[in-house]
VOGU-3710 file (C-alpha; in Angstrom, 3 decimals, decimal comma):
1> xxxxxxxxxx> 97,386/101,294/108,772  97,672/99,664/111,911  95,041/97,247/112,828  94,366/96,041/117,002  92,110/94,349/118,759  92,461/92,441/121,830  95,650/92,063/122,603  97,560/89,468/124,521  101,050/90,280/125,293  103,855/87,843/123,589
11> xxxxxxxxxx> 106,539/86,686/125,971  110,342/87,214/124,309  112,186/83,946/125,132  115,378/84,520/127,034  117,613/81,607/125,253  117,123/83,618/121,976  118,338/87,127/123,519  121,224/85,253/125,291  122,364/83,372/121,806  121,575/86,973/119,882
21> xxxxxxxxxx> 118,732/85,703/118,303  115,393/87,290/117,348  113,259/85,964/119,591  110,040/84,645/117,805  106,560/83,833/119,686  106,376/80,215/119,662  103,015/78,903/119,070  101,587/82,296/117,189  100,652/80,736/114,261  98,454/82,609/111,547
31> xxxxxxxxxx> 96,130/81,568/108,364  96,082/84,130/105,718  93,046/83,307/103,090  93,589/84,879/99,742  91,578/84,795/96,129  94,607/84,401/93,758  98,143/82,498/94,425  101,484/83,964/93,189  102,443/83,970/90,068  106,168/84,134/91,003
41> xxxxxxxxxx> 107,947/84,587/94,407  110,921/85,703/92,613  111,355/89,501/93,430  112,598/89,510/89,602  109,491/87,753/88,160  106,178/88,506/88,088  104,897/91,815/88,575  101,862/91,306/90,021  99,932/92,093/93,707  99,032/88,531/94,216
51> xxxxxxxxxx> 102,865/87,485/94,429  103,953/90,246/96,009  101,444/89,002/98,799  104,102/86,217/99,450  107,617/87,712/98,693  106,934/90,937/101,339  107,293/88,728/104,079  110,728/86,922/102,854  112,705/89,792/100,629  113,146/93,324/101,416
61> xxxxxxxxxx> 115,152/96,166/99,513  117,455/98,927/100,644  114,835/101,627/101,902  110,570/101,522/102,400  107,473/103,749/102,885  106,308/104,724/105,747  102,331/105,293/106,238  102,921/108,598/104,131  104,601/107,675/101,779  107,995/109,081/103,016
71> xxxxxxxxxx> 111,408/106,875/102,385  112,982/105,100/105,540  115,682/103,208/106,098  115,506/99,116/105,509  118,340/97,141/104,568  120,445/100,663/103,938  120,832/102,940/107,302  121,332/106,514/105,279  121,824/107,673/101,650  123,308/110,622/99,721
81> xxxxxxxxxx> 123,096/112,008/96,568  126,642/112,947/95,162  125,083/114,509/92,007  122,529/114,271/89,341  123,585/110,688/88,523  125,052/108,829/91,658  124,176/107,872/95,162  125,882/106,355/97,583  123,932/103,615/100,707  125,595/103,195/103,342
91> xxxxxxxxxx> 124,176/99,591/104,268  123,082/97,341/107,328  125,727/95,422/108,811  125,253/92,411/110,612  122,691/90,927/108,301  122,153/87,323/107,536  120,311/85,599/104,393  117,642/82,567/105,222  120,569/80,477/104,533  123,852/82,351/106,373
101> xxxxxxxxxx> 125,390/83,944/103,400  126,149/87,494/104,056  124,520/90,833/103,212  126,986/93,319/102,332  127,733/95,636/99,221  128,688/92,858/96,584  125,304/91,333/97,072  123,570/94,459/95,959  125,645/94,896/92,865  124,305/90,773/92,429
111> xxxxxxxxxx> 120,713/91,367/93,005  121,014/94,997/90,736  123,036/93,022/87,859  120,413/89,809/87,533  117,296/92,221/88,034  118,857/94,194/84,753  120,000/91,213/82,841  118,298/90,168/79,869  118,993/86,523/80,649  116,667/86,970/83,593
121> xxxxxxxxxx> 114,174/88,653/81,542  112,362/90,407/84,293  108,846/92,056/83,583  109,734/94,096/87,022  113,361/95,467/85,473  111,244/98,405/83,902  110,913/99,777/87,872  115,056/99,968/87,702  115,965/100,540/84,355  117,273/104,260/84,812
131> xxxxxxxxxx> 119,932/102,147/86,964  123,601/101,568/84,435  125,889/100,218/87,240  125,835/100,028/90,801  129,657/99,691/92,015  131,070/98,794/95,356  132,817/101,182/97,219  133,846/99,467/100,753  131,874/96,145/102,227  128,760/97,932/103,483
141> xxxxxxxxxx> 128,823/100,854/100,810  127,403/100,728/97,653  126,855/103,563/94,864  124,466/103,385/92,231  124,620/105,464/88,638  121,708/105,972/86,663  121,791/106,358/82,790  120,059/109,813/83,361  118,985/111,892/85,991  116,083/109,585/87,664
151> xxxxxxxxxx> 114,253/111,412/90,214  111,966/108,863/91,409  114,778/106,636/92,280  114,343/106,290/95,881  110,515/105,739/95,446  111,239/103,166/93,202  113,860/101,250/95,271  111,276/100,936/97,372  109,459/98,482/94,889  109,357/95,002/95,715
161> xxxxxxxxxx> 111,964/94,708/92,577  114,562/96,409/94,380  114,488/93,250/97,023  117,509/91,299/97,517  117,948/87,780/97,333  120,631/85,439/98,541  123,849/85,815/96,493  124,672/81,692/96,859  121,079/81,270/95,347  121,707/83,704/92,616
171> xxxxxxxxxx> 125,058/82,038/91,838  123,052/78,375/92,099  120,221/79,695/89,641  122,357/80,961/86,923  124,238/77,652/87,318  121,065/75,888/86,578  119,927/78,105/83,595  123,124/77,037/82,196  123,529/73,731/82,711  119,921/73,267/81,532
181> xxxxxxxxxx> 120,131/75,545/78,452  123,041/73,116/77,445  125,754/76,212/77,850  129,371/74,904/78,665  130,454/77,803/80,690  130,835/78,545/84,495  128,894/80,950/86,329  132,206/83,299/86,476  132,634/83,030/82,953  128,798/84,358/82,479
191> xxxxxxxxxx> 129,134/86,984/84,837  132,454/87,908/82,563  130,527/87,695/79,657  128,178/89,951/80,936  130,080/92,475/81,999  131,510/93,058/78,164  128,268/92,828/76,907  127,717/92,331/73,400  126,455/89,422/70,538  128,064/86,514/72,661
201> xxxxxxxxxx> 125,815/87,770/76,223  123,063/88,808/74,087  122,652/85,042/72,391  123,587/83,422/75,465  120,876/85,581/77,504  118,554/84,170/75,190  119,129/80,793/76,062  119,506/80,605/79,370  116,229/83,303/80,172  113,694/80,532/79,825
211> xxxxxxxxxx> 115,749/78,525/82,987  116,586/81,396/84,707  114,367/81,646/88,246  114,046/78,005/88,614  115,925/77,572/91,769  114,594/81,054/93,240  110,899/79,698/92,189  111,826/76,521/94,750  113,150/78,201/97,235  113,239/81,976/97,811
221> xxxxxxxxxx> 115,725/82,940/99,985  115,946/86,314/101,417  116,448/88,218/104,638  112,998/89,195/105,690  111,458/88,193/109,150  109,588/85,021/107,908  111,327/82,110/106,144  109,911/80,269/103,201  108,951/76,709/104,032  107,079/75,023/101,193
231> xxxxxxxxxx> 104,654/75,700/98,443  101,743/74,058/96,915  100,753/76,230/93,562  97,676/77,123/93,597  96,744/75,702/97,253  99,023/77,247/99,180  102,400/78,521/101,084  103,791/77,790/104,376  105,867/80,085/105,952  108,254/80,367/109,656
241> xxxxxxxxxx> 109,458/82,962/111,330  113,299/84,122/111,227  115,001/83,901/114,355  117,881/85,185/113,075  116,099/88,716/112,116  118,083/91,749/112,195  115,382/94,168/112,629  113,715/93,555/116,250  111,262/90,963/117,359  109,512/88,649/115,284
251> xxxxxxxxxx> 106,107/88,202/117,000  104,885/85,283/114,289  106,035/81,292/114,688  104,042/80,878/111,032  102,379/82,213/108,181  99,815/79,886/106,184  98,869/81,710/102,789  96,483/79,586/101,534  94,385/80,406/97,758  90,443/80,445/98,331
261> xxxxxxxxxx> 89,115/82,349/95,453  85,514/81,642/96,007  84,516/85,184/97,975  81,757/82,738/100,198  84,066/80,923/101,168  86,671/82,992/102,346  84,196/84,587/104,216  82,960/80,969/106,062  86,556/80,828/106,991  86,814/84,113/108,731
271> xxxxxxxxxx> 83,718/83,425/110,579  84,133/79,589/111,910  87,836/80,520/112,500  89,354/78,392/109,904  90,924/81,474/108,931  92,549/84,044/111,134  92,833/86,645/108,660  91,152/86,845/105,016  91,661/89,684/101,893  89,985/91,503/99,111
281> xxxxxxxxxx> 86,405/91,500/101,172  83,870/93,267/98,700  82,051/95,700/99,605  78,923/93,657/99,226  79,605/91,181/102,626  80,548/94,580/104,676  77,653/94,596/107,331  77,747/90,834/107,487  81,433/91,112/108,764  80,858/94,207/110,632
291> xxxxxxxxxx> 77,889/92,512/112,674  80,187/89,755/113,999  81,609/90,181/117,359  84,463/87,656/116,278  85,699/89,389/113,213  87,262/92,531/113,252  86,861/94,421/109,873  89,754/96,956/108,104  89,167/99,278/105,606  92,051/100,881/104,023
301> xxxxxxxxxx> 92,096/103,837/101,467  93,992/102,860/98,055  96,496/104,706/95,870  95,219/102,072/93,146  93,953/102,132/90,071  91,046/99,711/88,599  90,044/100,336/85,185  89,133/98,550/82,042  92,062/98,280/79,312  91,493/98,418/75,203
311> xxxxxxxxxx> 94,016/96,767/73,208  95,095/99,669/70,717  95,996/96,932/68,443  93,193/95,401/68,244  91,588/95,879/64,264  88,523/97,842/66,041  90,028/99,509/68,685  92,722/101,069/67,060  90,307/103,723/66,145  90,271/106,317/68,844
321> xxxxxxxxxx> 86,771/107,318/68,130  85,766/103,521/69,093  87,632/103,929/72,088  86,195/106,820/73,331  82,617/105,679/72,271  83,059/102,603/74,599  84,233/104,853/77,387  81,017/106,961/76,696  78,915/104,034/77,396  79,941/103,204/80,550
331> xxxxxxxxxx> 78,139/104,762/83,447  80,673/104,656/85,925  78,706/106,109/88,751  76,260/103,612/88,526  78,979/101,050/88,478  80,842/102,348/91,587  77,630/102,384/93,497  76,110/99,388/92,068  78,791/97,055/91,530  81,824/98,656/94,431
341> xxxxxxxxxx> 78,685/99,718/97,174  80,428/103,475/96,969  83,892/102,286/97,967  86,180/103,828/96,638  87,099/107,477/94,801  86,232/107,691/91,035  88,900/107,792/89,261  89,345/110,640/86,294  93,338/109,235/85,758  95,622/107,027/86,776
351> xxxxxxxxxx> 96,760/108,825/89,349  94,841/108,777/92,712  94,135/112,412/94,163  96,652/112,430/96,979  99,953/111,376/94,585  101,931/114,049/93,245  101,059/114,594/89,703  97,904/114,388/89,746  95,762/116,654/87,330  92,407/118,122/89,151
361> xxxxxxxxxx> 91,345/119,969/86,105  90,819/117,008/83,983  87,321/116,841/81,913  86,534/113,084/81,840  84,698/111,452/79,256  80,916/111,219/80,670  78,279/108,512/80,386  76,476/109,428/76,877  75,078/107,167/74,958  74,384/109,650/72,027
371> xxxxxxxxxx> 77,611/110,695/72,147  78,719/107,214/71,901  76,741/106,345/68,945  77,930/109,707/66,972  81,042/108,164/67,477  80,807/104,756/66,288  78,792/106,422/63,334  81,379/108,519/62,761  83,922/105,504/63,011  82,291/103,388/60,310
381> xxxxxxxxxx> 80,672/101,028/62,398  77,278/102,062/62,874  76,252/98,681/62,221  77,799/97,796/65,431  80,894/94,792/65,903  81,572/91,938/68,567  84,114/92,257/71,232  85,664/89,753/73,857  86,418/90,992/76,840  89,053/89,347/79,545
391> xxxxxxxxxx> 88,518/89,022/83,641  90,078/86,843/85,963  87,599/84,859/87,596  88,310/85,172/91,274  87,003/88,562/91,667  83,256/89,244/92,067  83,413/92,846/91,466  85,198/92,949/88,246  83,139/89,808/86,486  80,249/92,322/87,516
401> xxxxxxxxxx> 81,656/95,058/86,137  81,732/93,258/82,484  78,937/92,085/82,587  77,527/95,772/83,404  79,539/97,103/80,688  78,081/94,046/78,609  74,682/95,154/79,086  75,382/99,203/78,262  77,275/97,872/75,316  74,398/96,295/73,629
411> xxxxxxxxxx> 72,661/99,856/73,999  75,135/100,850/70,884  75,017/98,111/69,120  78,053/96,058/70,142  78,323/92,735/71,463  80,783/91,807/74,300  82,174/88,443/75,023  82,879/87,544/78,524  85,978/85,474/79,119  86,805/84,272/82,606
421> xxxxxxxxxx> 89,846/83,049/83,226  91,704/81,961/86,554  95,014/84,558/87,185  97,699/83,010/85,612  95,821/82,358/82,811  94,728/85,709/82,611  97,687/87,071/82,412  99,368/84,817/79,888  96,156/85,632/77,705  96,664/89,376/77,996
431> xxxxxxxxxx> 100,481/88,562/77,536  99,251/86,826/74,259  96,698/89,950/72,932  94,031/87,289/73,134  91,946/90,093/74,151  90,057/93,258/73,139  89,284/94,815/76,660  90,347/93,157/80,025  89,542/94,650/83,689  92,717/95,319/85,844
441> xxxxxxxxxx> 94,018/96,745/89,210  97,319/98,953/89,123  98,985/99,065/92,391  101,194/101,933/92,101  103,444/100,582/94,678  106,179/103,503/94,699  103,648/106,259/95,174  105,172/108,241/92,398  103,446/109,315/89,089  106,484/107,753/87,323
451> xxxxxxxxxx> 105,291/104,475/88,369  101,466/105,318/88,512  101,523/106,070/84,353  104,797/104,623/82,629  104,478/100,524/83,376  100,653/100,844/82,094  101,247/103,334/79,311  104,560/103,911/77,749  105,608/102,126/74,148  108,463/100,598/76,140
461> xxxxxxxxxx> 106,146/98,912/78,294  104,622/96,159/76,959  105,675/92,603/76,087  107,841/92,199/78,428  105,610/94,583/80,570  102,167/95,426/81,910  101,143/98,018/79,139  98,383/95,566/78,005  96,471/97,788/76,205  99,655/98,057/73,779
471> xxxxxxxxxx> 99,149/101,657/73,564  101,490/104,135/71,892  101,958/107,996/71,182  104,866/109,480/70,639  104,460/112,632/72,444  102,547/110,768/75,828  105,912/108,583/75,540  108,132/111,744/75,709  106,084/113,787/78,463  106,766/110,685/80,451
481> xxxxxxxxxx> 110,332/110,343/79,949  110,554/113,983/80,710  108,716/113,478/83,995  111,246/111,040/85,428  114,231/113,189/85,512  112,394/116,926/85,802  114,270/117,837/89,387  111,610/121,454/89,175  108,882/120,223/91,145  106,525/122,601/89,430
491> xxxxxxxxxx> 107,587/121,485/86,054  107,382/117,791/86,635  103,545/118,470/88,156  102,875/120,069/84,613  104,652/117,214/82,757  102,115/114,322/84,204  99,114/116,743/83,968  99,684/117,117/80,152  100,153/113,106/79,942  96,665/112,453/81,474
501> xxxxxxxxxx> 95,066/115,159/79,310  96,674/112,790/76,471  95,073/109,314/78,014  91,993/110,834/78,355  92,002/111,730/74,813  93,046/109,133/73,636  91,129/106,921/75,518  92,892/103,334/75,919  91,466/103,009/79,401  88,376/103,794/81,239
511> xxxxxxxxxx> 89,621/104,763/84,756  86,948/103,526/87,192  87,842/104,378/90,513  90,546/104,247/92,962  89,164/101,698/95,374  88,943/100,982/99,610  89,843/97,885/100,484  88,518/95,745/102,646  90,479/92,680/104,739  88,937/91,153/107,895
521> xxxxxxxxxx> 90,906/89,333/110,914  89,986/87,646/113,831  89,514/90,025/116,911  92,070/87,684/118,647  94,805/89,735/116,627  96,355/92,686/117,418  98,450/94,505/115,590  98,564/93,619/112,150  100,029/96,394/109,362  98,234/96,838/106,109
531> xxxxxxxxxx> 99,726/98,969/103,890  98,226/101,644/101,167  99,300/98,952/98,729  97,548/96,262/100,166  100,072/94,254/101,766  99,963/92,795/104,986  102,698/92,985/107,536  102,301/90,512/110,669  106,270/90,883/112,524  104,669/92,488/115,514
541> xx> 100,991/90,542/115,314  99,889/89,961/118,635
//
C-alpha cells in the first residue's frame, strides 16, 4: 500500500552518483512513534511484529512480497528448482554489508547455519527448519536442500528470519558466546564442531546459546537501505540512511523509532508534529485524525490474526468442553463493533479469507450462553472456577477486549483475572505458562497457511516457539506436516481445511477477527509503503 500526499521532489546529489554511491536526501529526516520497542533486532531472535518494526529497515533476505503476495527478487536476482528437494539462487553481486564485508554465497550458508544452530537457539528457526544444508556452488550461487519436500519455501524465505547479517559480525558474536561461556576453542574449531554434529556440539550449544546474539543485539549489521545508529531500550532507535545501497535511491537521511505506548499520546505527537509518522491508531481516534488537514490517515487491510489463546495445560483448560464453553461466551460481534469500531473481518480461523487454505465452510462456535453453561455443567464445574488472563498493556483494544470477556465470563460463573503487563514482560510470562488465557496478534508474515497455523498450533511449536496455548493433537500435528510438502494444490487446500475443522473443535483459541490497521503520517510525506504485514517502508519517502 502506497501512501502520498504532497509531494516535494528530492534532489539526487551528484558527488554520490560520480563516487557510485546511493545518493541519500540530506536533511529528510523522519520520527516514527510506536506503542511497543523491540524485543530483539537480531533477525535470529525474537519473533515478534514489534522488532521486526526495526530490523526491516537494516536486514533483508534473498527474495520478498510484492503487494500480492507474489515472490520477487531481493538480495537473489532468479531461482530454480532442480527437484523436489534443492534450489539453486543465483545472487546479487556487488553488495556491501553496513560495515564493507562482502555479500556473496558463503555468507548465506553463515546466516542459514547460525539461524539453524541450536547454540543460537532461535524462536524464528521454526520458519526454516525444512532447510538440512545450504551448499555453495560458485561465489554468487548458492543451493539449498530441504529435509523433505517444503513447498512453502520461497514464501517463507521471505520471512524476516531468512535476513542476512554481516558474516564478520557473525564470526565476532560466536567469538563472544565463547569466550563468555568460558569455552577454549576458536570460532573455526566451533564451526568444525558443528559441522560433525553430535554430544560435543550439542553440550557446547548449550553453553554458549545464552551469549549468543550479544554483539548482533549492539549492533545489527546488515545490508538494508538504513544503517543502525544507536539504541535506547525501551525509548528508542536511531537510524541513517545507507549510501552505499545497492538497490536505487535512498530518499531518507534518518529514521527515529521512538516507543510511546500511551495511544493519547501518540496521537498529540502526530498532531503538533512532534511526530511525522505514528502506528497501531485504533479505530476509536479515526474521525479525530481524519478531520485534520495536517495528518494524513492509512488504512490497510490485514492478513492477521487477533484472537484470545487458552493454555491446554492449564488444570482447567485442559478440558475441551471448558474451552469451548469460554469460546461460547464470548460475543464476538459485539466485541468487533464495540471494542474494534467494525474494523476488521471476523475471523472463523486462523487463516484470513484471501490466503490459500482457507476453509469457507467452517461452522464457528456462536455466542451462547446456555450452551456455555451445559458445558461447564457437563465439565464438572458448574460451580464455576477463577481464571487469570494475560494482555500487554500498550494496546487499548485488547485490555478492552478482557475486560469484555471479563464481564461475559461472570455470566457463567467464572471469574477472570486481568494481568497487564508491558511487552517483554508479556512475553516472558507466556514463555513461563504464567497464564490461563492471553490476547495475541499473529502476523502471518509469509502469506502461506503453513505459516498462518503451524508456529501457533503444532506440538513442535512451543517453548522455544509461539504455540502459547501449548496445544497438542496428534492428528492436527500430522495434517499440518502433510500440508507443507503436498505439491497437489487441491490436496494441500483440503489438508488446512481439515486442520481448522480440528481447532475449531478443539477450541484452544477464539479467533476474533482479522483486523484493518490504521497508521497516520504527516501530509508533508509522500510516498511511504505499508505493507499487508504492517511494516513500514520509507526508501523512497518524499
Amino acid at each position: 500500500m502506497l501512501l502520498g500526499a504532497c509531494a516535494d521532489d528530492s534532489e539526487v546529489e551528484e558527488d554520490a552518483e560520480a563516487s557510485g554511491e546511493t545518493a541519500v536526501d540530506d536533511g529528510r529526516s523522519i520520527t516514527l512513534s510506536l506503542p511497543s520497542d523491540a524485543v530483539s533486532v537480531d533477525p535470529h531472535g525474537s519473533n515478534d511484529s514489534p522488532s521486526e518494526r526495526v530490523r526491516e529497515h537494516i536486514f533483508e533476505g534473498l527474495v520478498k512480497q510484492d503487494e500480492n503476495f507474489e515472490i520477487i527478487p531481493s538480495l537473489a536476482t532468479e531461482w530454480e528448482q532442480v527437484d523436489d528437494l534443492t534450489w539453486h539462487f543465483t545472487l546479487q553481486e556487488d553488495v556491501t554489508f553496513h560495515d564493507g564485508s562482502e555479500f556473496n554465497a558463503d555468507v548465506v550458508k553463515a546466516n542459514f547455519d547460525r539461524l539453524l544452530d541450536p547454540g543460537r537457539a532461535s524462536s524464528r528457526s521454526h520458519v526454516l527448519e525444512a532447510v538440512e544444508e545450504v551448499n555453495v556452488i560458485e561465489d554468487y550461487i548458492v543451493e539449498i536442500k530441504t529435509e523433505y519436500p517444503f513447498q512453502p519455501l520461497l514464501s517463507h524465505l521471505s520471512h524476516g528470519a531468512g535476513d542476512m547479517i554481516s558474516p564478520e559480525q557473525i564470526n565476532d558474536d560466536y567469538q563472544f558466546a565463547l569466550e563468555e561461556a568460558g569455552v577454549d576453542i576458536t570460532v573455526e574449531e566451533y564451526y568444525e564442531i558443528r559441522t560433525v554434529g553430535g554430544e560435543e556440539h550439542a553440550e557446547i550449544s548449550e553453553e554458549i546459546s545464552e551469549f549468543a546474539g550479544s554483539i548482533v543485539e549492539q549492533n545489527p549489521t546488515g545490508t538494508g537501505y538504513l544503517k543502525f545508529d544507536s539504541r535506547t531500550p525501551g525509548e528508542s532507535t536511531s537510524l541513517t540512511g545507507n549510501a552505499e545501497y545497492w538497490d536505487d535511491s535512498v530518499n531518507i537521511d534518518e529514521l527515529t523509532l521512538r516507543v510511546v505506548p500511551e495511544t493519547g499520546s501518540r496521537i498529540a505527537e502526530i498532531e503538533t508534529g512532534e511526530a511525522d509518522v505514528i502506528g497501531d491508531v485504533p479505530p476509536s481516534d479515526k474521525e479525530r485524525l481524519e478531520s485534520s488537514e495536517e495528518v494524513e490517515l492509512a488504512e490497510t487491510e490485514t492478513v492477521a490474526l487477533e484472537y484470545i489463546g487458552m493454555n491446554t495445560e492449564s488444570e482447567i483448560l485442559q478440558d475441551k468442553k471448558v474451552r469451548q464453553a469460554i469460546s461460547h461466551a464470548f460475543n464476538k460481534e459485539e466485541v468487533i463493533e464495540g471494542v474494534y469500531d467494525g474494523a476488521g473481518t471476523e475471523a472463523v480461523s486462523p487463516l484470513a479469507p484471501d490466503i490459500f487454505g482457507f476453509n469457507d465452510s467452517l461452522e464457528p462456535l456462536e455466542y451462547d450462553l446456555d450452551e456455555a453453561e451445559r458445558l461447564l455443567e457437563e465439565a464438572g464445574y458448574a460451580d464455576g472456577f477463577s481464571l487469570t488472563m494475560y494482555v500487554n498493556d500498550d494496546n487499548p483494544q485488547r485490555v478492552d477486549t478482557a475486560i469484555w470477556l471479563q464481564e461475559s465470563l461472570q455470566d457463567i460463573g467464572v471469574d477472570l483475572e486481568i494481568v497487564q503487563l508491558e511487552w517483554g514482560s508479556f512475553l516472558e510470562a507466556l514463555g513461563n505458562q504464567e497464564h490461563d488465557l492471553y490476547i495475541m496478534s499473529w502476523g502471518n508474515s509469509t502469506g502461506d497457511p503453513d505459516n498462518g497455523i503451524k508456529p501457533i498450533f503444532h506440538s513442535d511449536s512451543s517453548n522455544p516457539g509461539a504455540n502459547f496455548m501449548y496445544f497438542s493433537n496428534e492428528e492436527a500435528d500430522r495434517l499440518m506436516d502433510e500440508g507443507r510438502q503436498e505439491d497437489d494444490e487441491e490436496k494441500r487446500h483440503e489438508l488446512y481445511a481439515e486442520v481448522q475443522e480440528i481447532l475449531v473443535e478443539e477450541a484452544p483459541a477464539i479467533f476474533i477477527l482479522h483486523p484493518t490497521d490504521y497508521n497516520a503520517h504527516s501530509t508533508s510525506i509522500d510516498d511511504i509503503d505499508i505493507s499487508s504485514y504492517g511494516e513500514f517502508d520509507f526508501q523512497n519517502v518524499k
